[in-house]
N, C-alpha and C positions, 0 to 999 in steps of 0.2 A: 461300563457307563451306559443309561441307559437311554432310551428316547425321550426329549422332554416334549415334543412336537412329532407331530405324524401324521399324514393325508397319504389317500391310496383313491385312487380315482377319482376327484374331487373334480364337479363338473357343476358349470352356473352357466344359464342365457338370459340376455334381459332381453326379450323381443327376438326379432332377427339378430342381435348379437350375440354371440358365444362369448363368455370372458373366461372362463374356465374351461378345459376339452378334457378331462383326465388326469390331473395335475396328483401329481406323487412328489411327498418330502417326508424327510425321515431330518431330522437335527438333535443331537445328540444333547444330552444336559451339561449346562458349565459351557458351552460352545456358542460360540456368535455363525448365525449362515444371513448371505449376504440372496435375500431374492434381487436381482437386475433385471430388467426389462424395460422396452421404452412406452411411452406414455400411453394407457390403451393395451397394456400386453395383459393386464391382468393381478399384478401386484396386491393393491389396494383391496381386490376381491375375497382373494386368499386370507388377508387380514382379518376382512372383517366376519368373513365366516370362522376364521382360529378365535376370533373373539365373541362369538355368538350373537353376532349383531346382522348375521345373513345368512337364511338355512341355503344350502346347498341344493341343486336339485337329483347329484346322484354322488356318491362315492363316501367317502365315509374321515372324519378328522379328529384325532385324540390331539389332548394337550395334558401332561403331567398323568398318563394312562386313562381319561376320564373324556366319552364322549362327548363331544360340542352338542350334541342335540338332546339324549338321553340323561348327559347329565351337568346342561348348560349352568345352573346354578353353581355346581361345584368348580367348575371350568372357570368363571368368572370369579373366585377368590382365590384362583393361582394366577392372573396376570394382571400385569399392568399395558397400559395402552399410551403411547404416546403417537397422537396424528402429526398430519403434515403442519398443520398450521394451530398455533398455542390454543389451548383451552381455556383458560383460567381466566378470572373475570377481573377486568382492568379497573374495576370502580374498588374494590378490596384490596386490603392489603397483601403482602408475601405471604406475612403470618396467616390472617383470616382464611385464606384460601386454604392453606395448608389442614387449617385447623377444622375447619368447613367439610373437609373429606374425611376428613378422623372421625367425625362425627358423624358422617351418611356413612362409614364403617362399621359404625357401633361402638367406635370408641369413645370410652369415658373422657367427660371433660380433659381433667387433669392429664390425662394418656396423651390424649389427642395435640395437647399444647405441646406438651415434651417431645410428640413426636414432628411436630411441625419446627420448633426447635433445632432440633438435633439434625429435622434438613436443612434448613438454611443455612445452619452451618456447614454442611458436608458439600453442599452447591457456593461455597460463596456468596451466599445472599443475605449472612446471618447481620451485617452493618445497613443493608436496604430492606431488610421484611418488616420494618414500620410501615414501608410509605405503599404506596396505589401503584398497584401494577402497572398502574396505565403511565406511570412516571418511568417505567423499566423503559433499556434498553432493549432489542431483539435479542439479542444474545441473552438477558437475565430470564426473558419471556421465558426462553427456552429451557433455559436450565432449567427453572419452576416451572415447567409443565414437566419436566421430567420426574423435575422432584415429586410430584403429585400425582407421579403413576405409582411412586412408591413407597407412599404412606401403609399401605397394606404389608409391606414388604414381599413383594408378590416375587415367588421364583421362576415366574416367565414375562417378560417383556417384549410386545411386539412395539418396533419401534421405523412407524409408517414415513419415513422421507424425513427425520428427527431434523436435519440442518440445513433446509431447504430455507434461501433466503438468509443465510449469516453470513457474516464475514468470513476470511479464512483465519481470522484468530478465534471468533465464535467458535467455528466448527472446531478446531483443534483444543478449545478445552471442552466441548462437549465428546470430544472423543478422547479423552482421558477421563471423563468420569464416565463413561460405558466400559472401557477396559476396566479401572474399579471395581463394577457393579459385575462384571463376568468374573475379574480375581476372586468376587467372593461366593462365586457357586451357582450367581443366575443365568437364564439361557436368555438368549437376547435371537428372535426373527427381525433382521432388520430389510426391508426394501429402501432401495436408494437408486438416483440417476446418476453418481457421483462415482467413478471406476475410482476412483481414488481413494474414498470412502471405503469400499468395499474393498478394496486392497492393503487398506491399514489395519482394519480393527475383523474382516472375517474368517475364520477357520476353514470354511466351505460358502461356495460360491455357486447357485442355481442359478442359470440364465434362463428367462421366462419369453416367452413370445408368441401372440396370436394364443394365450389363455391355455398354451401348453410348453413345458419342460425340454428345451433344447440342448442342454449340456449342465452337468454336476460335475464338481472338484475343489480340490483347491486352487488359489489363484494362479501357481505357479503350476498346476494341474493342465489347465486351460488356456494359458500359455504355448506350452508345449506343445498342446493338443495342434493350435493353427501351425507350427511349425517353423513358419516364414522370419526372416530377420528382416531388420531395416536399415539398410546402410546411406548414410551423411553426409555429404560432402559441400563443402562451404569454402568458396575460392576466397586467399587475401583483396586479390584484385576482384569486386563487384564487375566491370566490367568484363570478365572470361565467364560469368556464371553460363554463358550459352556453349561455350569453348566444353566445360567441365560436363552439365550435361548429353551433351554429344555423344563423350566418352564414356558416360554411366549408362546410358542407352543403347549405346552399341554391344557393350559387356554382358549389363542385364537383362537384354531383348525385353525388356520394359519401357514404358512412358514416364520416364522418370516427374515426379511432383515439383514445381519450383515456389516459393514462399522466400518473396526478396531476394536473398544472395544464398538460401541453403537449397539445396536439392536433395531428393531424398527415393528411395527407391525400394521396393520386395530384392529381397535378395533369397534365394535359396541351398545358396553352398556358400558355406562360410570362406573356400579355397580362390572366392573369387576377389577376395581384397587383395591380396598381394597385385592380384592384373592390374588391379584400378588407379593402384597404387605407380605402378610402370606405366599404365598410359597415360593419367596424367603429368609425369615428368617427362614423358617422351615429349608432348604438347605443350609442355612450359607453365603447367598451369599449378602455379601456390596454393597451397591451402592452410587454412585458420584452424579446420576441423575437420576430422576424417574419422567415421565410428560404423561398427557395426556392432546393431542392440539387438535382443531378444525382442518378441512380442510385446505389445502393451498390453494391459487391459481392455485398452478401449477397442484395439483390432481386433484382437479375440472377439469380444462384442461386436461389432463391425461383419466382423468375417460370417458369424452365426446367425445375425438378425438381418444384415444388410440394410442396416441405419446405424447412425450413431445414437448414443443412449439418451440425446436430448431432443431426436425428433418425436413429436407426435403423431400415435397411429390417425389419431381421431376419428370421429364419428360415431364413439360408441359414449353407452350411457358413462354416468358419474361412478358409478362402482366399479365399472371395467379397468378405471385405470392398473 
């Protein structure tokens, strides 16, 4: 399988900010890669230069074997582009939109209908593409902006923060038509702030930060990699939560975290629940819940950028995101 996407020292400054330092990616075709990074890390950048909407000022980016600079025209009718926030024009209908693109494609009338068609049905939008988009819910917005990166039936899709702003039922049916759209052979770059997102629907997982490449894998790659477990503890009786702590503190020569009545700790040898297990029966203290997890996502994250993935770097231009 071969590369559908590729950068190899890919470096951008707008002023005194850096948003790019060297950034290398390689994503396989038919493959979803998940870029993470927090706001300001550089994301957005990488996009818009895979999309030829931002020369680079050093390093070099194919998409479908065809360079973004050399051979931007051709580049530009293998993707589709879906930003963070809908495109499509709220005074037009589902159809028109659809139809509107078929046509700044080159597609013949009659093409152009059929293919606008045959999305609204594939989105669930085929009973609302009469009416004004601007009558859509968020969630429809979405879907037909999606739908509308892929009237060309373009085989790469970069898809810039796609569910920023839905519901969690939005999101979860736009993340079964992106699985869809991968079952059937497209490569999908997706950036997102959402470890959850990127833990559902991506194959490989780049974390980004300060406009260079901190860690590659799979999810459960980068997991692994921080190492650390997190063990739970959650007294019947609210009033021992300080009892219970004590004891998780003392075990795991940590500050244990307290959130209401759960407590929560790094643990680094799994051999250590049994103890915890003994001293709080030694101390009389009940418990509701008692676990020890793997990493999350979001520690991983956490562990690598030292923020979570919803603070802002800030201060840098609009493209750095």
């Amino acid at each position: 399988m071969g590369d559908a996407i590729l950068t190899e020292g890919l470096s951008k400054r707008f002023g005194d900010t850096t948003a790019l330092a060297g950034v290398d990616l390689r994503v396989r075709a038919g493959t979803v890669l998940a870029l993470l990074g927090p706001n300001g890390a550089g994301k957005t950048t990488v996009v818009r230069v895979l999309a030829t909407l931002l020369r680079p000022d050093a390093g070099r980016a194919e998409v479908g074997g065809h360079d973004v600079l050399r051979e931007a025209h051709r580049v530009r009718q293998l993707i589709g582009l879906t930003g963070q926030y809908a495109s499509v024009d709220t005074q037009l209908t589902g159809m028109e939109n659809l139809q509107l693109i078929g046509r700044l494609l080159g597609m013949p009338r009659r093409e152009a209908r059929h293919r606008a068609r045959e999305l609204l049905d594939q989105f669930g939008l085929a009973d609302a593409g009469g009416n004004a988009v601007g009558t859509f819910s968020g969630g429809m917005r979405r879907r037909l902006d999606l739908a509308a990166s892929l009237v060309g039936r373009p085989p790469v899709l970069f898809l810039d923060e796609p569910t920023t702003g839905l519901d969690p039922r939005a999101r979860s049916e736009l993340w079964d038509l992106i699985r869809r759209l991968v079952s059937t052979g497209a490569t999908a770059l997706l950036t997102t702030q959402y470890l959850d997102e990127a833990d559902a629907l991506a194959d490989e997982v780049v974390v980004i930060d300060h406009g260079e490449v901190v860690a590659t894998g799979t999810s459960e790659e980068l997991k692994s990699r921080v190492g650390a477990r997190t063990l739970a503890v959650r007294p019947a009786d609210p009033a021992r939560v300080q009892d219970a702590r004590a004891a998780v503190a003392d075990l795991t020569g940590t500050a244990p975290d307290v959130k209401g009545d759960l407590i929560t700790a790094p643990v680094g040898d799994a051999a250590l629940l049994p103890a915890v297990v003994r001293r709080l029966d030694d101390t009389g203290v009940l418990v509701t819940e008692l676990t020890l997890r793997g990493s999350s996502l979001a520690e991983v994250f956490f562990t690598l950028t030292g923020r979570p993935a919803e603070d802002g770097a800030g201060g840098g231009q609009a493209g750095a995101a």
